[in-house]
C-alpha positions, 0 to 999 in steps of 0.5 A: 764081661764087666757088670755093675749094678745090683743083679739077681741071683738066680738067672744069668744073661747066658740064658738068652745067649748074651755072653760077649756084651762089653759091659753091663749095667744091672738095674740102675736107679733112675738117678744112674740111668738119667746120667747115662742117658745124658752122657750118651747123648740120648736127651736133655733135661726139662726145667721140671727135671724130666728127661726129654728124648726122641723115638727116631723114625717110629712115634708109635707102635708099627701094628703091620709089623708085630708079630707072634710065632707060629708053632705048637703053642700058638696053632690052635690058640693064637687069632691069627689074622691082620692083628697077629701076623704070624712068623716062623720059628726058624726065622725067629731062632735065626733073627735072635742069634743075628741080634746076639751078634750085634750085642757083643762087645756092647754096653747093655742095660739090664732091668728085672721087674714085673708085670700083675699088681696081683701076688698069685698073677705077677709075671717076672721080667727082664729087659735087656736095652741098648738105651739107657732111657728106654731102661729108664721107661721099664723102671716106670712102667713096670712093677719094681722089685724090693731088694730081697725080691730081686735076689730070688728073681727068675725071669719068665718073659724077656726083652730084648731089644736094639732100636739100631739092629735093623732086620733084612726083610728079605732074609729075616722074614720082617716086613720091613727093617723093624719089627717087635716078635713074640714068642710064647715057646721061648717066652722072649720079645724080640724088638729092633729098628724102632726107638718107640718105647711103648713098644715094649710095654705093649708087648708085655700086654699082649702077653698077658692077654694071652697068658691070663685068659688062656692059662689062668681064667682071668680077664686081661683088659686095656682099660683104667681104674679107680675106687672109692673111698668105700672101696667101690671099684670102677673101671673105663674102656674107651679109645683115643679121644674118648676121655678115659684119662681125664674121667678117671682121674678124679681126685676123689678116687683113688687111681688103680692104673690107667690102662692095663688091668685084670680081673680075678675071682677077687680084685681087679688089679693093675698090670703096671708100675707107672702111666704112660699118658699124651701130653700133647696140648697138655695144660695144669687146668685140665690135668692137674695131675699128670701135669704134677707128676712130670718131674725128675724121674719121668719121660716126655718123648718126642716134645719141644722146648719153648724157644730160647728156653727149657720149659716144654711146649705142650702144644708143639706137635712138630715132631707127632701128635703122639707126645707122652710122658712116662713116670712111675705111678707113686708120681700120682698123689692118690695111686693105689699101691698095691695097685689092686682093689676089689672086683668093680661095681660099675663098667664104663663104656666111654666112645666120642661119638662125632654123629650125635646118635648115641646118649650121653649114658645109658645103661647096657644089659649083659647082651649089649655089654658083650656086643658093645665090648666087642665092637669097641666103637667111637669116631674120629674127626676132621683133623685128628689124622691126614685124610680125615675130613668128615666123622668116621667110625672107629671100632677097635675090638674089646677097646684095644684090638691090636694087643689081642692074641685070642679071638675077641669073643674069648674076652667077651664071654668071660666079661659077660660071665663076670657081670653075671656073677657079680652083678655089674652094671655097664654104662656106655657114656657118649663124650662127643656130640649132641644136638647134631653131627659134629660140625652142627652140634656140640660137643657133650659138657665135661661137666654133665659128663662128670655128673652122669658118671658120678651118678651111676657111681652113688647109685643114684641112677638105681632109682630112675625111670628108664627109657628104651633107645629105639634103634640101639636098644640101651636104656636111657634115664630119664633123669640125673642130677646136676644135668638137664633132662632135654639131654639125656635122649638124643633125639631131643637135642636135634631140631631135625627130628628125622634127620636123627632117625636117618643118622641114628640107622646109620650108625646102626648099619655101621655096628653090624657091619663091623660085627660081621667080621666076629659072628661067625665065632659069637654065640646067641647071647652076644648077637643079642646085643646088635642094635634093635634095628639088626635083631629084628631084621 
């Protein structure tokens, strides 16, 4: 088995069965990696330098076949369910030695990295690709390791992973021909049939939310984060949509991560090495800095070229709308390496809400934080999927559901603990409408948005009145700087006084039955916080 590259020294490919691989190509630079990349085929070069490649068949995570086995680790831990569907060791141990057959006599890409900006939480990895883009990908997004580092490495949690080993459902137990299995006893991921690459990245997610609420009393969440040149830390959760990107990234602040983070006793700190951001639509006006930070080096997947030309199309979604770039953090001018600053003095809820009910911010008790966490609302609008054609709810548990092996509640309780013993507020902002539904009303000004954000981050919120939110119960300001004040309660933006109220109940009704599913498992505290509507009924 020839090898090239720098390798560890600690824990050879045999420890995951791979004996008979044909060549292989240990921890490239990004230079070595887009060079085989193109040799093999794999993709093309923009003009800006960054590698273009396609997914195949699959342009996002296949969440009905994600799988975690299910043996005496996960029995009693794991929330088992539609998210995590659970697999049979047996079939797993067989599955793995189906795949080392495909391997041999293949040329393999090997990447040893980390995952936890924090020393004492890291989580040392290795990757083993077929695709020396998706090698690329880990080197992005995962924590790089130094020289001396990677002489003492020791893999905790492996990768492997064959876009082009297709599983036999009916023998290997998979749903279909592709599949992306955690094992937690063999601390291995198995991936095949699929050439997504976020699938790699999300599984080592969903690791660690087990891993660090379960073993290490910490808080693992799907969020972004930024600080303050006082080093005032802040956090955003928010789906699709909402504009979690774009309102943390503030060129004031610097950037901690944007989307996977933990929360110790002392800091908050960042999961990954880089950012794996849409594109679609993507213009240098709206993000100045991802639209910088796509150079040699960097991913964009699924993306076209201007005819005739090799300057992307942002705008072309012929392939999905699920266009991304993927680059190392340091590709960011104001990144915070180490990703890690200390624990946040304010949360930010973000939701689109396409109904026009909830306010543009307002302030959440401890109650409300734990309620609103779990049901992770927003709404999708006519046209950003097929079928949709009028606003529907979205909820997706603790912003983030499908990367959750625990119950929601798990990461509810300890979120509620920390704004207990820290002291954090939490502010639900409204990205989407006013005035009315989506359709009749508009859509929230960026720049109010900015405003308000900016104005629980200085402070200035502390020192306003508040009101109470009839149905939801949050607290709304009265006033704000920089933004006017007919807006701050949504009722006042609609001409239909009565329409509000009827729209604003449903929307209630649609909290709690969503809720239902998570109630049995919820304590008083987190009940508490349903819309004022439910509690007193």
């Amino acid at each position: 088995m020839k090898e090239i590259g720098k390798k560890s020294g600690t824990m050879e490919l045999s420890g995951v069965g791979i004996v008979q691989a044909k060549e292989v190509l240990w921890n490239l630079s990004p230079a070595e990696l887009v060079e085989e990349a193109l040799k093999n085929g794999e993709g093309c070069l923009t003009d800006n330098g960054a590698l273009m490649c396609d997914t195949g068949t699959f342009t996002g995570r296949s969440p009905k076949d994600r799988f975690v086995v299910r043996d005496a680790e996960t029995e009693n831990s794991v929330w088992w369910g539609d998210v995590n569907i659970a697999f049979d060791p047996a079939k797993f141990d067989a599955l793995h030695q189906k795949m080392l057959a495909h391997l041999e006599g293949r040329r393999l890409y090997v990447r040893d990295a980390y995952a936890g900006a924090h020393p004492e939480y890291r989580l040392n990895l290795r990757i083993i690709n077929t695709m020396a883009w998706h090698n690329l990908f880990c080197h992005n997004m995962f924590l790089r390791l130094t020289e001396e580092e990677l002489e003492h490495h020791t893999p905790e949690f492996t990768i492997i992973n064959a876009p082009d080993f297709m599983a036999d459902p009916a023998v290997d137990g998979t749903r279909q021909s592709n599949f992306a299995i955690i094992n937690f006893s063999r601390k291995m991921i198995l991936l095949g049939g699929t050439g997504y690459a976020g699938e790699m990245k999300k599984g080592i997610f969903s690791v660690l939310n087990y891993l660090l609420p379960h073993t290490r009393n910490t808080l693992s969440m799907h969020c972004s984060a930024n600080v303050g040149q006082d080093g005032d830390t802040a956090i955003f959760f928010g789906l699709s949509g909402t504009g979690k990107t774009t309102l943390s990234a503030d060129p004031n602040r610097g950037l901690i991560g944007d989307d996977e983070h933990g929360w110790t006793e002392d800091s908050v700190f960042n999961f990954e090495g880089g950012c794996y951001a849409k594109v679609i639509d993507l213009t240098r006006e709206k993000e100045p800095q991802i639209w910088d930070a796509i150079r040699f080096g960097a991913i964009v997947e699924n993306t076209r070229f201007k005819p005739g030309t090799r300057t992307v199309d942002y705008t072309n979604n012929s392939v999905t709308e699920n266009t991304r770039t993927a680059y190392p953090i340091h590709h960011i001018d104001n990144a915070v390496e180490p990703s890690r600053a200390d624990i946040p003095k304010n949360i930010f809820f973000l939701t689109a809400d396409a109904f026009g009910v909830l306010p543009p911010i307002s302030r959440l008790n401890k109650c409300q934080a734990m309620y609103h966490f779990i049901s992770g609302y927003t709404a999708k609008v006519a046209g950003t999927e097929v079928g949709v054609t009028e606003p529907q709810t979205t909820f997706s548990a603790c912003f983030g559901a499908a990367f959750l092996p625990l119950h929601p509640t798990t990461y509810a309780e300890m979120l509620g603990k920390k704004m207990t013993d820290h002291n954090v507020n939490v502010w639900l902002v409204n990205t989407g409408w006013t005035g009315g539904v989506y359709g009749v009303g508009s859509r929230m000004k960026l720049s109010y948005t900015r405003a308000m954000i900016t104005a629980a981050l200085n402070g200035d919120l502390q020192y306003v009145s508040f009101k109470k939110h009839p149905v939801f119960g949050v607290e709304m300001p009265t006033t704000c700087p920089n933004v006017p004040a007919d807006i701050l309660d949504p009722r006042n933006t609609w001409s239909d006084k009565d329409a509000y109220d009827h729209k604003a109940n449903d929307l209630a009704k649609a909290f709690v039955k969503n809720f239902n599913k998570y109630a049995d498992y919820a304590n008083q505290e987190i009940l508490a916080g349903a819309p004022e509507i439910a509690v007193e009924a």
